[in-house]
C-alpha positions in Angstrom: -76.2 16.6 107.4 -77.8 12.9 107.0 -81.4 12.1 106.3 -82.0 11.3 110.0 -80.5 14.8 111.1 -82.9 16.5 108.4 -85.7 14.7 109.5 -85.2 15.6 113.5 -84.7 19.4 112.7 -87.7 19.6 110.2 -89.8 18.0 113.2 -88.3 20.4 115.8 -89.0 23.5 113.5 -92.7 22.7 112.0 -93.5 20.9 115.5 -94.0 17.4 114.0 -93.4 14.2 115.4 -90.1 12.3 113.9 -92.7 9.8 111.5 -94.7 12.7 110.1 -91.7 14.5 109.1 -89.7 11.4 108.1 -93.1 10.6 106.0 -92.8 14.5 104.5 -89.1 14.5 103.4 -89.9 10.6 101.7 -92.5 12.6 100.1 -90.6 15.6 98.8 -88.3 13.0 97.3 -90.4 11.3 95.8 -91.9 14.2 94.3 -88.5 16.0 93.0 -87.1 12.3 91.4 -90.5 11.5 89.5 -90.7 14.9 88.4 -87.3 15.0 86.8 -87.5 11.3 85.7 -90.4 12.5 83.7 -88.4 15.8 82.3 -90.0 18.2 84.4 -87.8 20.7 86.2 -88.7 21.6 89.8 -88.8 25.4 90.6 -88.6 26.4 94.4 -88.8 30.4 94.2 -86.0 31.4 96.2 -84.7 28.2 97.3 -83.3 27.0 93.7 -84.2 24.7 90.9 -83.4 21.0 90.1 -83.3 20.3 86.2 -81.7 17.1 83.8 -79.2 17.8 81.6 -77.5 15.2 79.1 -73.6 14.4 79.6 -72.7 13.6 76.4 -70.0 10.8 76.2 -66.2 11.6 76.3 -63.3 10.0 76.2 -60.9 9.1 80.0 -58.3 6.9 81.1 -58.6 3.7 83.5 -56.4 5.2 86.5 -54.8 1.8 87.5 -53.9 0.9 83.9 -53.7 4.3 82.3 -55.4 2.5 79.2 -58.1 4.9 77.6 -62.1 4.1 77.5 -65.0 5.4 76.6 -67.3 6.9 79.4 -70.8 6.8 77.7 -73.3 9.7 77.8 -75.9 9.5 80.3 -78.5 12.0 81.9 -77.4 14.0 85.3 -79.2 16.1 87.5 -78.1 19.6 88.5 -79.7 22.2 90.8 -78.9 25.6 90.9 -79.6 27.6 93.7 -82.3 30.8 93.6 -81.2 34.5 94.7 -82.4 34.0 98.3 -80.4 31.1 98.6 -77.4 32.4 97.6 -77.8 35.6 99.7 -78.6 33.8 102.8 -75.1 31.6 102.3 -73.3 34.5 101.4 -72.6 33.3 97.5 
């Protein structure tokens, strides 16, 4: 599902027009990235949680050339999905 597809079901379902909810899911965004740029995890009960987690740095190979590099460490983002969530999709 695209942005534009979220945005025209989450205006169907709450009975908002396509710029409110548009201006709702820019907002929950918003909220979620400068929350976990600023090490805070997000927690929505039943839904799931989004938390940062460090990747440390490892050790590949260039595919083309099959020459090793280096692949440095750098922060990721992982959610993980709360009970409700996983019963509803049948996880």
């Amino acid at each position: 599902m695209s942005k534009a597809e979220l945005v025209e079901k989450i205006a169907a379902q709450a009975k908002l027009t396509k710029v409110d909810a548009e201006r709702a899911v820019n907002a929950f965004i918003n909220v979620v990235t400068s929350s976990l740029k600023g090490g805070d995890d997000v927690t929505l009960v039943g839904f799931g949680t989004f938390t940062t987690g460090d990747r440390a740095a490892r050790q590949g190979r260039n595919p083309q050339t099959g020459k090793a590099i280096t692949i440095p460490a750098k922060k990721v983002v992982k959610f993980k999905p709360g009970k409700a969530l996983k019963d509803e999709v049948g996880g």
